[in-house]
N, CA and C of each residue as an Amber inpcrd file, in Angstrom:
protein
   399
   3.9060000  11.5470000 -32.2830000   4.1370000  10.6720000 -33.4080000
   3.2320000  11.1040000 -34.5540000   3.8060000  11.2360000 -35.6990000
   3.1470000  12.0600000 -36.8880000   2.8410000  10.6010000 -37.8290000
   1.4640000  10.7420000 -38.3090000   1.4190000   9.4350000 -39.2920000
   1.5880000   9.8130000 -40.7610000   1.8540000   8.9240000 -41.6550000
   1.8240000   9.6180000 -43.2060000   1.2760000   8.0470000 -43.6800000
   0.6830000   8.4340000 -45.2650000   0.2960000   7.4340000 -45.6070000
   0.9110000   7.3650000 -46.8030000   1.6460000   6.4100000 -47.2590000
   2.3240000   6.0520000 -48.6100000   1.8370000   5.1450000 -49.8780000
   2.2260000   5.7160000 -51.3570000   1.7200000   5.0900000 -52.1730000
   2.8370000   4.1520000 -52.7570000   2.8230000   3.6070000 -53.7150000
   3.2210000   2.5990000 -53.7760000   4.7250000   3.0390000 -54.3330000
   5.1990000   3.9280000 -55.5880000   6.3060000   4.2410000 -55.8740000
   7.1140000   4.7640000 -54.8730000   6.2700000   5.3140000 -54.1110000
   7.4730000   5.6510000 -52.4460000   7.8500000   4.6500000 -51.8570000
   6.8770000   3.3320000 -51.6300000   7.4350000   1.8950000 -51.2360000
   8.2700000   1.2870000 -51.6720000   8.2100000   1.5570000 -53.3940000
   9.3640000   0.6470000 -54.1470000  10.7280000   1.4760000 -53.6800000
  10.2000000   2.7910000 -53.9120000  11.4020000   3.7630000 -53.7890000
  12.0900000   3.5560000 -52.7940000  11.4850000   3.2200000 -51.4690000
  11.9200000   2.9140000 -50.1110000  12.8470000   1.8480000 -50.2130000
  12.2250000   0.7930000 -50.8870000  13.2330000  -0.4600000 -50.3430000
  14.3430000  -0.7070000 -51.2860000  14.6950000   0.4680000 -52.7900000
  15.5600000   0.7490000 -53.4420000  16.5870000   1.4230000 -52.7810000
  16.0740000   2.0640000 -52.1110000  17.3110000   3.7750000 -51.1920000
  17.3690000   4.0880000 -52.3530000  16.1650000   5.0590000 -52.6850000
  16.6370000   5.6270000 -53.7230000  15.1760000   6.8220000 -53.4510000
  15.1700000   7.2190000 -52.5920000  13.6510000   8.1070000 -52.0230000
  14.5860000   9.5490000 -52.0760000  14.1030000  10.8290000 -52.3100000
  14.0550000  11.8430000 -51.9730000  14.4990000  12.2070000 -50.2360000
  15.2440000  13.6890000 -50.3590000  15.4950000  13.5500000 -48.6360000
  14.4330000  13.6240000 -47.8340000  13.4150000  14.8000000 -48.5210000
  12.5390000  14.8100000 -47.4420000  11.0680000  13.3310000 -47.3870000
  11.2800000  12.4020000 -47.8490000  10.6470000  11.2420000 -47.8240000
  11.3550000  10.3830000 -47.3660000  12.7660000  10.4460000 -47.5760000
  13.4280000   9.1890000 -46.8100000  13.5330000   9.5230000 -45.7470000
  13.4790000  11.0800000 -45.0930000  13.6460000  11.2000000 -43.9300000
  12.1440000  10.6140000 -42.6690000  11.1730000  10.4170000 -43.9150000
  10.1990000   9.7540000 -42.8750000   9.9730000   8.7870000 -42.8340000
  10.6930000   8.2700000 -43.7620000  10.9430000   6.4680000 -43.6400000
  11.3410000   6.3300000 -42.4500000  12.8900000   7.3020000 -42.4550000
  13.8580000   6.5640000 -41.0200000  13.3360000   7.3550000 -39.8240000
  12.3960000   8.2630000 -40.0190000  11.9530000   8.0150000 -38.4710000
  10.5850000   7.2830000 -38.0840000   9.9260000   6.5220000 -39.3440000
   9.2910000   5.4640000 -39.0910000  10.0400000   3.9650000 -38.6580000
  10.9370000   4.0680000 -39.1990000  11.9770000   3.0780000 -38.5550000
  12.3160000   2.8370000 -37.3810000  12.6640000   4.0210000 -36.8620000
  13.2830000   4.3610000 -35.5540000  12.0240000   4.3600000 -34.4650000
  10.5570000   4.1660000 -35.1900000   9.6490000   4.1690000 -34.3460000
   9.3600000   5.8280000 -33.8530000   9.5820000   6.7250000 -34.7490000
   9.4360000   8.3910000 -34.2360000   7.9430000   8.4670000 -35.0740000
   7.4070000   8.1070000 -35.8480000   6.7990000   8.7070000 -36.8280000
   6.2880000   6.9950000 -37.4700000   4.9670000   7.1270000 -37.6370000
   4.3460000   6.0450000 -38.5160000   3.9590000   6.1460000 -40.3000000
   4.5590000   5.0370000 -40.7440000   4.3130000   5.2990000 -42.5310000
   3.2560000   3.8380000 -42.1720000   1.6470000   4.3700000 -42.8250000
   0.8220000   3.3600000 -43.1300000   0.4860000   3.5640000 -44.8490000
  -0.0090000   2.5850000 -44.8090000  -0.5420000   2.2030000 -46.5020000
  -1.5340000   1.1140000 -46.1440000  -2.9490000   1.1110000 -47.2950000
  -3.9020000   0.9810000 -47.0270000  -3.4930000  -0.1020000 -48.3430000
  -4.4400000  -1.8980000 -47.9790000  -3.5340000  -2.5780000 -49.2140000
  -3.7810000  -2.8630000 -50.2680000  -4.1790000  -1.6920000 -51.0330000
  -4.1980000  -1.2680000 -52.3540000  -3.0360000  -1.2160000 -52.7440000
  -2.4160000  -0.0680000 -51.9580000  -1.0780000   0.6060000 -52.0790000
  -0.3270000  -0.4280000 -51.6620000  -0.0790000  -0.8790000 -50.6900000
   1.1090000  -2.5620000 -50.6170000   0.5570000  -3.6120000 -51.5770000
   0.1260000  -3.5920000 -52.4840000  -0.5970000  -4.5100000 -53.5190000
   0.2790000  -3.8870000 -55.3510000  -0.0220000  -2.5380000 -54.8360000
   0.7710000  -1.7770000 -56.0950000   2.0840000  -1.9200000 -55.7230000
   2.4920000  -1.6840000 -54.8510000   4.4810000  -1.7740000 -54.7180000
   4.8120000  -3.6390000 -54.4350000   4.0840000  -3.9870000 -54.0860000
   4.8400000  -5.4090000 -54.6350000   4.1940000  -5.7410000 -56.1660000
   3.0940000  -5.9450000 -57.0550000   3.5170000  -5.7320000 -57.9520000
   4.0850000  -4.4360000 -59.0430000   4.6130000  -3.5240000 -58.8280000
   5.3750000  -2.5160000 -59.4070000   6.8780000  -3.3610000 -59.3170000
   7.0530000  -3.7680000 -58.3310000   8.2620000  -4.3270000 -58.1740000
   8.5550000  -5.5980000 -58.7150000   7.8770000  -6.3110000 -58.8770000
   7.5550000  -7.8250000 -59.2710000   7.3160000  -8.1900000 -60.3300000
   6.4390000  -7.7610000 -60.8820000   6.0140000  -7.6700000 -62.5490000
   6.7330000  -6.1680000 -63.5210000   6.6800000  -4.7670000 -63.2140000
   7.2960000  -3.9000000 -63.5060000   8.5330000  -3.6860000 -63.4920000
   9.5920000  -4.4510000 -62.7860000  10.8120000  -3.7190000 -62.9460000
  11.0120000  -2.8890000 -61.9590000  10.4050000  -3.1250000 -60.6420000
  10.5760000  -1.6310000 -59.8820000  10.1700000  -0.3920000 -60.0930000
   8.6160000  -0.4400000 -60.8580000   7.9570000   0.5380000 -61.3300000
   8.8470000   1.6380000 -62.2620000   9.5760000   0.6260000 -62.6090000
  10.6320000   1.5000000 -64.1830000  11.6150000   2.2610000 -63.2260000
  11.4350000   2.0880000 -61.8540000  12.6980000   2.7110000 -61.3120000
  14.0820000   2.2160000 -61.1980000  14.4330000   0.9820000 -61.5220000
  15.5930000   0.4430000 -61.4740000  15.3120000  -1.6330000 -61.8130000
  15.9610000  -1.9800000 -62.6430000  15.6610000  -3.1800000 -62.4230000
  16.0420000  -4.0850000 -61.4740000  15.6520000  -4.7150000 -60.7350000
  15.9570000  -6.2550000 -59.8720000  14.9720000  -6.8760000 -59.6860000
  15.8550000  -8.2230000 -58.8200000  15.2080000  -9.4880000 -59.1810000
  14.3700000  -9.5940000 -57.6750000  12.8380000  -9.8690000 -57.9920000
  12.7450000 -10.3180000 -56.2300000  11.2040000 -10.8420000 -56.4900000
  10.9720000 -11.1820000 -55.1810000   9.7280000 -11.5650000 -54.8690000
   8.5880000 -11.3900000 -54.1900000   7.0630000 -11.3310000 -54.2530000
   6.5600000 -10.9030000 -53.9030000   6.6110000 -10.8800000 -52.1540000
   6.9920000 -11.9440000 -51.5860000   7.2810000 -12.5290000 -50.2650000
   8.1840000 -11.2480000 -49.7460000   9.5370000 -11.1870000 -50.7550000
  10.5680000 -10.0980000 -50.2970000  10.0130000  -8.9790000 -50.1220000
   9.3020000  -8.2880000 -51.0240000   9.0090000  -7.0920000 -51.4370000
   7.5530000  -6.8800000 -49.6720000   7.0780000  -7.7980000 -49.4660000
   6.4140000  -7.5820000 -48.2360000   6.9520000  -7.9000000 -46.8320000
   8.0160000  -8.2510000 -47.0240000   8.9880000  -8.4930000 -46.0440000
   9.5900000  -7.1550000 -45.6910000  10.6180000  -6.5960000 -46.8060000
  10.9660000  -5.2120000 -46.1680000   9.8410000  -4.2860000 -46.5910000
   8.4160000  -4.4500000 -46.7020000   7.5910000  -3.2060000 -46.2720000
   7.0080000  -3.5290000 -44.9490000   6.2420000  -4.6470000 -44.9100000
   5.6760000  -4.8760000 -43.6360000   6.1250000  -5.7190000 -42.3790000
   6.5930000  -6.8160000 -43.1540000   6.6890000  -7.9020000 -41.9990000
   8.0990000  -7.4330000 -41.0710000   9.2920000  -7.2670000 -41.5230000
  10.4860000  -6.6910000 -41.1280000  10.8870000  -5.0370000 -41.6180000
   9.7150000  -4.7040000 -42.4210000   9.6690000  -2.6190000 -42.9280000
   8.8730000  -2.0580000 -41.6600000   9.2270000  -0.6450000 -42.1790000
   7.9910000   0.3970000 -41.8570000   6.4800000   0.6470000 -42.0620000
   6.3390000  -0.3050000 -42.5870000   4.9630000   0.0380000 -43.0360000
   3.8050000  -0.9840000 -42.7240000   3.3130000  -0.0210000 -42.1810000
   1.6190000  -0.5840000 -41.3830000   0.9150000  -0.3830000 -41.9720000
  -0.0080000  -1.6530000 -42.3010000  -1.1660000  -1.9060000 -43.4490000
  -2.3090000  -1.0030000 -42.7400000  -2.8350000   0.1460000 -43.0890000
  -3.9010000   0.5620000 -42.6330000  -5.1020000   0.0760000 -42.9850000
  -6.0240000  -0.2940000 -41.9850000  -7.5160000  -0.5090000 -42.5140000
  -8.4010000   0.3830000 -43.2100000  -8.9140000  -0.1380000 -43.9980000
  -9.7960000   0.1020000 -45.3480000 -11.2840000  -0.1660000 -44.6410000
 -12.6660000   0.6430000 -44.7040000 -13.6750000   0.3910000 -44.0720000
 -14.8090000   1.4760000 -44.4500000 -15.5680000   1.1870000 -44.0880000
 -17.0360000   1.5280000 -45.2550000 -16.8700000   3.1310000 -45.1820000
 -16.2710000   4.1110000 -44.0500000 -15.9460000   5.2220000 -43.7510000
 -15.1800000   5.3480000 -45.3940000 -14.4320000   4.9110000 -45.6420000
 -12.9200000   4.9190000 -46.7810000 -14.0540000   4.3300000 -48.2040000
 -15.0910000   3.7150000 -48.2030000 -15.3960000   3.8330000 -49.0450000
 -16.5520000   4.4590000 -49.5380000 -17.1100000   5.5870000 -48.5270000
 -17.8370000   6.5610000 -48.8090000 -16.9780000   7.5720000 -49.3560000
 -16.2600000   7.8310000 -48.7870000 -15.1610000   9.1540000 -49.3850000
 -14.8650000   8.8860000 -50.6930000 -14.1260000   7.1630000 -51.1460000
 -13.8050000   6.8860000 -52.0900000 -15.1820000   6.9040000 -53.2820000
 -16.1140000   7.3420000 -52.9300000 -17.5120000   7.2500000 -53.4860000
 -17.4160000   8.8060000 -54.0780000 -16.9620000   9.5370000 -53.5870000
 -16.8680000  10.9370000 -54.1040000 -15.8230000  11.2950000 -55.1080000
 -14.6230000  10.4870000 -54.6160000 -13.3240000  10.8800000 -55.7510000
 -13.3950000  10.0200000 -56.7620000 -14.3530000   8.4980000 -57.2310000
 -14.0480000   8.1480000 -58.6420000 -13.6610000   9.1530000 -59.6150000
 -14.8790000  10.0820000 -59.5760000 -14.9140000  10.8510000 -60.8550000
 -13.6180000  11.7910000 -61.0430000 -12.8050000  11.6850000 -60.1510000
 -11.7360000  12.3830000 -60.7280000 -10.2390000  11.7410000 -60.2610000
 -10.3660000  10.6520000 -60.1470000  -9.0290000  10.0730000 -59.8900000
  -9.1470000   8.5480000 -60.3010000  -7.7440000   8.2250000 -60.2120000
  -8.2560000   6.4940000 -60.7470000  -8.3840000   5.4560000 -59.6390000
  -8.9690000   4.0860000 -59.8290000  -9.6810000   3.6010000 -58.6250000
  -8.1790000   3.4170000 -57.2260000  -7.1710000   3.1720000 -57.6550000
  -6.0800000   3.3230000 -56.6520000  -6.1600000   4.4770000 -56.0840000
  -6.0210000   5.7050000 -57.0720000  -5.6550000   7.0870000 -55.9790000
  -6.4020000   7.6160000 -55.2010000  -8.4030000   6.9970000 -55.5860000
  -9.0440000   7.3370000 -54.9400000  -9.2290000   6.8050000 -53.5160000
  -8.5850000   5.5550000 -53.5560000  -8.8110000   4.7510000 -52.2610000
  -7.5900000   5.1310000 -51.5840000  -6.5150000   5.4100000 -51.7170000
  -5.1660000   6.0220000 -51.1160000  -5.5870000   7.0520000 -50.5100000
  -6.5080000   7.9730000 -51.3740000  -6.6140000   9.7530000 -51.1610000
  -7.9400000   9.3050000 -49.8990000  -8.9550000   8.3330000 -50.5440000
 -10.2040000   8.1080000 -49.0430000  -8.9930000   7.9140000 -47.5370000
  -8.4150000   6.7330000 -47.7930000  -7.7830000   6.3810000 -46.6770000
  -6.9240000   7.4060000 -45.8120000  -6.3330000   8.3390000 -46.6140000
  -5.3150000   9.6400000 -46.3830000  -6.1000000  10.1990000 -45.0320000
  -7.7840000  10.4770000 -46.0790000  -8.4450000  11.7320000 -45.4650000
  -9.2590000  11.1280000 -43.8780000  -9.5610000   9.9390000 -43.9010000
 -10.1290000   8.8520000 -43.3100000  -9.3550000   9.2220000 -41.7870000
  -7.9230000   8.2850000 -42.2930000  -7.5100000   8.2890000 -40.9700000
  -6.9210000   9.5780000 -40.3660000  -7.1140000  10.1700000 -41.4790000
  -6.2680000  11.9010000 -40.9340000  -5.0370000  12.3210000 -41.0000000
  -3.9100000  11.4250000 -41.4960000  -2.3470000  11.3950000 -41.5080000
  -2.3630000  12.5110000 -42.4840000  -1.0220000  12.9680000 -41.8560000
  -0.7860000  14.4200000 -41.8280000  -0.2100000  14.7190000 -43.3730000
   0.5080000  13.6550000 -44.2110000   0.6160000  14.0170000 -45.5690000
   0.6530000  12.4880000 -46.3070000   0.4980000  12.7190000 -47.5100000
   0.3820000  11.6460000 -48.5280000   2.5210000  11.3150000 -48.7620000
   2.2500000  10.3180000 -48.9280000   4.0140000   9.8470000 -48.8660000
   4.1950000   9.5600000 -50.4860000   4.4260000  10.7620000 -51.8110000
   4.2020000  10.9810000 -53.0940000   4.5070000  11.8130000 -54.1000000
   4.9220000  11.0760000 -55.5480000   5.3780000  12.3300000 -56.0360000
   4.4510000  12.8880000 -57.0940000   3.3700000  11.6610000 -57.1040000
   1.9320000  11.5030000 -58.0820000   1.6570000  13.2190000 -58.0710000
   1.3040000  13.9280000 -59.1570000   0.5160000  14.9190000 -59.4730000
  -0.6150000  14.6720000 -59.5630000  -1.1800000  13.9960000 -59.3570000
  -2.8250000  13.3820000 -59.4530000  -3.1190000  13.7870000 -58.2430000
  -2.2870000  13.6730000 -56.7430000  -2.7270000  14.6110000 -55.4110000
  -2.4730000  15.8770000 -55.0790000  -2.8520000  16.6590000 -55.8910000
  -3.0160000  17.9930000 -56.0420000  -3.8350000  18.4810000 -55.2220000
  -4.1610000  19.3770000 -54.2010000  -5.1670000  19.4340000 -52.5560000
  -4.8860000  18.9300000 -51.6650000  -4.2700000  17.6670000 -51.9910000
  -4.0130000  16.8920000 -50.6560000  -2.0830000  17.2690000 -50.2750000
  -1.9940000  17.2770000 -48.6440000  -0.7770000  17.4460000 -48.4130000
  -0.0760000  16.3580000 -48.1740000   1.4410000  16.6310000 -49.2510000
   2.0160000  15.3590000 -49.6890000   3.3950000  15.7680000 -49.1120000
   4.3970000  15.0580000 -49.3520000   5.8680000  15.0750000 -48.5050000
   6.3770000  13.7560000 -50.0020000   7.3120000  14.7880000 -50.6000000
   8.1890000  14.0960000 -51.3290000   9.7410000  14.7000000 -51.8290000
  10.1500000  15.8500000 -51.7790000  11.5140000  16.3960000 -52.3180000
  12.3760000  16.0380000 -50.9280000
């Protein structure tokens, strides 16, 4: 079982069907229980509001709620809230200076728990191995 960790426009993207093949393909085998998609809840904090207040992070408009939007990520989705912990915020102690306070705590958590790529189409994770076309 391969883990990946996802940011938040892949979440919105997710519960749009509207993801890339090679990202939706690790949705559905996080689905299927082959493969784990976690997010640390920064990142489930950004995709329900991206979705909620944004418009679907400018990806499409609809109507929903924050309740919904954590419903198909966590409660009835793929996605497992990963823990955040003083490990994640030593790392995140190194990347302020070059990322913003979200990507740094996404990119700590990435490196933290070890999952095998970032779930993203952000150019801001440039070094880190990501899975998005």
């Amino acid at each position: 079982m391969t883990r990946y960790t996802a940011d938040g426009v892949a979440m919105v993207r997710y519960l749009l069907d509207d993801l890339p093949p090679a990202a939706d393909d690790v949705f559905a085998r996080a689905e299927a229980g082959l493969d784990t998609v976690e997010a640390p809840t920064v990142t489930v904090s950004e995709a329900i509001w991206a979705a909620v207040e944004k418009g679907s992070g400018g990806v499409a408009s609809v109507e929903t709620t924050s309740d919904d939007v954590l419903g198909g990520l966590v409660t009835d989705g793929p996605v497992r809230i990963a823990p955040t912990d003083r490990d994640d915020l030593a790392v995140f102690g190194s990347l302020v200076d070059h990322h913003t306070l979200h990507d740094a705590l996404l990119i700590a958590n990435h490196r933290v728990r070890e999952t095998a790529a970032i779930l993203t189409n952000d150019a801001e994770f440039v070094g880190e191995s990501t899975v998005w076309r």
